[in-house]
C-alpha positions in Angstrom: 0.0 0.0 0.0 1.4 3.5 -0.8 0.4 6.2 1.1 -1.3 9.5 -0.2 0.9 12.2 -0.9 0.1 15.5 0.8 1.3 18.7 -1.3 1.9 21.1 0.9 2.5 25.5 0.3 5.4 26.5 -0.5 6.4 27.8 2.9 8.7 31.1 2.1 5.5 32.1 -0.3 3.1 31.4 3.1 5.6 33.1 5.4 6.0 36.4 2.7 2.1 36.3 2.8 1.7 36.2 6.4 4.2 39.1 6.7 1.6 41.3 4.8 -0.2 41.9 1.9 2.0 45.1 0.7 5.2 43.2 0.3 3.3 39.7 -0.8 1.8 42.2 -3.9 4.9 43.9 -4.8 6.3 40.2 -5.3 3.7 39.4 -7.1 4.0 42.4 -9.4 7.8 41.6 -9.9 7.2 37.7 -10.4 4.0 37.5 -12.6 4.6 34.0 -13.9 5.9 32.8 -10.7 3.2 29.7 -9.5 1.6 30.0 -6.3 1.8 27.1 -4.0 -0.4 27.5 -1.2 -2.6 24.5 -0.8 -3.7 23.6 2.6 -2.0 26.5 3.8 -3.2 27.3 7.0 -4.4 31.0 6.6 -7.6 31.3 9.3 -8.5 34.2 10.4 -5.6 36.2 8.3 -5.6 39.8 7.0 -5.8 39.1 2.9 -6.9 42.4 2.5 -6.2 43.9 -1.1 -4.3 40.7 -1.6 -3.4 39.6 -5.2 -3.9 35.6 -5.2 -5.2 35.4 -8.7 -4.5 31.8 -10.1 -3.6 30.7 -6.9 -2.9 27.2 -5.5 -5.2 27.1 -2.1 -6.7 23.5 -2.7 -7.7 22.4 0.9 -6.3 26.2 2.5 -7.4 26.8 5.4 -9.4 30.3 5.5 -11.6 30.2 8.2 -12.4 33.4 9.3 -10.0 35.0 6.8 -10.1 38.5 6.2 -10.3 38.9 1.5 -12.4 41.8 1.3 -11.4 43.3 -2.2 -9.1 40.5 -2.5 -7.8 39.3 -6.2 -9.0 35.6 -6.1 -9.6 35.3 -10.0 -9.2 31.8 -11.6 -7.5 30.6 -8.3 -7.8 26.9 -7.4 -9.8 26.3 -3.8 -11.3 23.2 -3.8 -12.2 21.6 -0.7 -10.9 24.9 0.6 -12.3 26.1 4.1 -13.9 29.7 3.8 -16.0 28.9 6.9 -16.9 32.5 8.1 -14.5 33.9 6.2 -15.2 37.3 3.8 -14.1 37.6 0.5 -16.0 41.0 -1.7 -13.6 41.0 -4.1 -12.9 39.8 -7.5 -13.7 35.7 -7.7 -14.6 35.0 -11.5 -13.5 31.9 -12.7 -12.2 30.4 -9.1 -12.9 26.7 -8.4 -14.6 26.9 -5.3 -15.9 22.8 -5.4 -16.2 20.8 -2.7 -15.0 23.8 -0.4 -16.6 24.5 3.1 -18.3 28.1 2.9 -20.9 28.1 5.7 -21.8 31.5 6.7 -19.1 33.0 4.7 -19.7 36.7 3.4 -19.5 37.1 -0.8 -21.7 40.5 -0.4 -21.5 42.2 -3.7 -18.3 40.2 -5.1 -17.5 39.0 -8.4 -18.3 35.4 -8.6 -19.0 35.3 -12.0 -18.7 31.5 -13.7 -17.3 30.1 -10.9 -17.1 26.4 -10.0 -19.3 25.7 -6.5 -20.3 22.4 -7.2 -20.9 19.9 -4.5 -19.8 23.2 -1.9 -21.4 23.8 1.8 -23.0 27.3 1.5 -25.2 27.0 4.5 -26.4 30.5 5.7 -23.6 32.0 3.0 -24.4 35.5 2.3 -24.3 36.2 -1.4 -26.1 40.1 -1.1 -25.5 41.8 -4.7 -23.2 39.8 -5.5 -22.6 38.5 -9.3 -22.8 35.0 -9.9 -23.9 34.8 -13.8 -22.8 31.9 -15.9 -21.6 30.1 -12.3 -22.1 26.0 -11.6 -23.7 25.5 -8.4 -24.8 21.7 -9.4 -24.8 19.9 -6.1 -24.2 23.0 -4.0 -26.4 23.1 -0.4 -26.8 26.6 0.0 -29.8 26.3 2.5 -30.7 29.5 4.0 -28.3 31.3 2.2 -29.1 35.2 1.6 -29.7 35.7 -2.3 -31.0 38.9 -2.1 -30.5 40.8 -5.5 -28.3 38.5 -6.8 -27.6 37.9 -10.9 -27.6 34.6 -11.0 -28.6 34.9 -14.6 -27.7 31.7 -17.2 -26.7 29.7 -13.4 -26.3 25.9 -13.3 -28.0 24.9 -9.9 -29.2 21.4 -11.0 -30.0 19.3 -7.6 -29.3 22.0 -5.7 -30.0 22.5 -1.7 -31.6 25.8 -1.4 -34.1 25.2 1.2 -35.3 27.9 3.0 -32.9 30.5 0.7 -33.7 34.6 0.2 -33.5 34.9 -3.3 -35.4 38.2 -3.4 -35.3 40.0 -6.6 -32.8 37.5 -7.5 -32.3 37.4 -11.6 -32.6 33.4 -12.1 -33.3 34.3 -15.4 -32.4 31.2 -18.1 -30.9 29.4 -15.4 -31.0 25.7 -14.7 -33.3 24.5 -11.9 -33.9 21.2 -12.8 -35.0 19.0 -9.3 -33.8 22.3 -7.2 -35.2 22.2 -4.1 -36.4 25.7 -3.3 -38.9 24.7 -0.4 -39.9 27.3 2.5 -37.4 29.8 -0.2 -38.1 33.5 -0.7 -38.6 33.8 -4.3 -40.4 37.2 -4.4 -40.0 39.4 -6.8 -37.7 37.2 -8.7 -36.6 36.8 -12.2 -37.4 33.4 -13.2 -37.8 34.0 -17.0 -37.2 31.4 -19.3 -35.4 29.4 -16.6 -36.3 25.6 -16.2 -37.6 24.3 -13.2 -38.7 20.9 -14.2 -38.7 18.5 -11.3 -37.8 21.3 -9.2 -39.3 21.3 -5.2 -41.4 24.7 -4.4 -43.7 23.3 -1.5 -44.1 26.2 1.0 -42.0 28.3 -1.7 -43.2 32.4 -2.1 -43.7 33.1 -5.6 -45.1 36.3 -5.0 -44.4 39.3 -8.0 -41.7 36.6 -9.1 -41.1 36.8 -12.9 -42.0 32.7 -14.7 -42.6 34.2 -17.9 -41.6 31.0 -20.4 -40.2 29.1 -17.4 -40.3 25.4 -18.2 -42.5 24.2 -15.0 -42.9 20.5 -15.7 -42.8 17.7 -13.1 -42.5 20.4 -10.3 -44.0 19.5 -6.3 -46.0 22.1 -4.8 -47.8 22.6 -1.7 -50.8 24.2 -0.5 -49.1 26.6 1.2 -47.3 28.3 -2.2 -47.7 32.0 -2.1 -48.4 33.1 -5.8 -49.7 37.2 -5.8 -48.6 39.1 -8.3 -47.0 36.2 -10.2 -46.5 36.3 -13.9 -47.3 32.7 -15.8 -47.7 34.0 -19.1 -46.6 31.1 -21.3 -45.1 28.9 -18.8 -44.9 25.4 -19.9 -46.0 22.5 -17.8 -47.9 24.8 -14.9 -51.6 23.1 -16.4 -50.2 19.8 -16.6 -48.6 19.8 -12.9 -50.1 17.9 -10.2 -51.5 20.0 -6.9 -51.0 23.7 -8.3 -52.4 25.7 -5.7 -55.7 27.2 -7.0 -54.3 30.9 -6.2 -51.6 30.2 -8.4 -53.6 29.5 -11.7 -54.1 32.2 -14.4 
């Protein structure tokens, strides 16, 4: 039997980091090409303030707690990273945040555009403003995570965990839904255009003022208890044929 090999950081990158993000970024600006080694660095509770890790090595990093506000985290590698706690309000596009552990961690009004969060623990995660568009959240559980105003437009959040979300005025528009489970979510005033919900779960879900226009709704489970006012169906597909549509949510 051979045992697994463990890659460690590079440890005079981690100490240069933990001496502070000025000199870490004027490295960085004099070493462009240079490859960052950090994974399963232990970084909780660290000041990454302003720090340039774009394209990073952090798989398995430990960043509990960590401070990345207006952080450079573009295209950077942190699966099965550990962000529990931690905020990070800068640029994120393109990272690969699978498998990572992001329970109650702030993303308020940061760039997460097409990133990778499949499979990830978002539970109670605050994503407030912030720009997910053309992300992959297949897999993610993101249950009782804060959506609110969120462009989540063209998404991937196939057999996702968003049970008991706020998604309010989120834009979900053309995104994939398929077997979501949105129960007990806040979907008010939400962009749902053209999306496709089919199989998704949106007993106890509020649909109130939410946006369905052209939404493929086939094979979805309601409950009595879906809150509908407002709502606009106009040509939704499926919503006739569905089983147990609340009678305040047919046209």
């Amino acid at each position: 039997m051979f045992a697994t090999r463990v890659h460690m950081a590079d440890i005079q990158q981690l100490q240069l980091l933990l001496e502070g993000v000025n000199g870490w970024n004027q490295w960085r600006n004099t070493h462009p090409d240079a490859p960052i080694a950090l994974q399963n660095a232990m970084l909780n509770v660290a000041n990454l303030r302003h720090a340039n890790l774009s394209k990073a090595n952090l798989e398995g990093a430990d960043l509990y707690h960590a401070n990345l506000i207006e952080a450079n985290v573009q295209y950077a590698n942190l699966t099965k990273a550990s962000l529990n706690g931690a905020i990070a309000t800068g640029l994120l596009s393109y990272a690969d945040l699978s498998d990572a552990n992001l329970y109650s961690a702030i993303f308020t009004v940061a760039d997460l555009s097409y990133v990778n969060l499949q499979r990830a623990n978002a539970i109670g995660a605050n994503f407030n403003s912030a720009n997910l568009q053309g992300a992959n959240l297949q897999n993610i559980n993101a249950s009782h995570a804060i959506f609110w105003q969120t462009n989540l437009k063209d998404t991937d959040l196939r057999n996702a965990i968003l049970w008991g979300a706020k998604l309010y005025c989120a834009n979900l528009e053309r995104s994939q839904l398929q077997n979501t489970d949105f129960s007990g979510a806040d979907l008010s005033g939400a962009n749902l255009r053209d999306a496709d919900l089919s199989g998704a779960d949106l007993r106890d879900a509020n649909l109130s003022r939410a946006n369905l226009e052209g939404a493929n709704l086939h094979g979805i489970c309601w409950s009595k208890n879906v809150s509908g006012r407002d709502t606009n169906w106009n040509n939704v597909i499926g919503l006739m044929a569905a089983q147990n549509v609340p009678t305040a949510l047919l046209p």
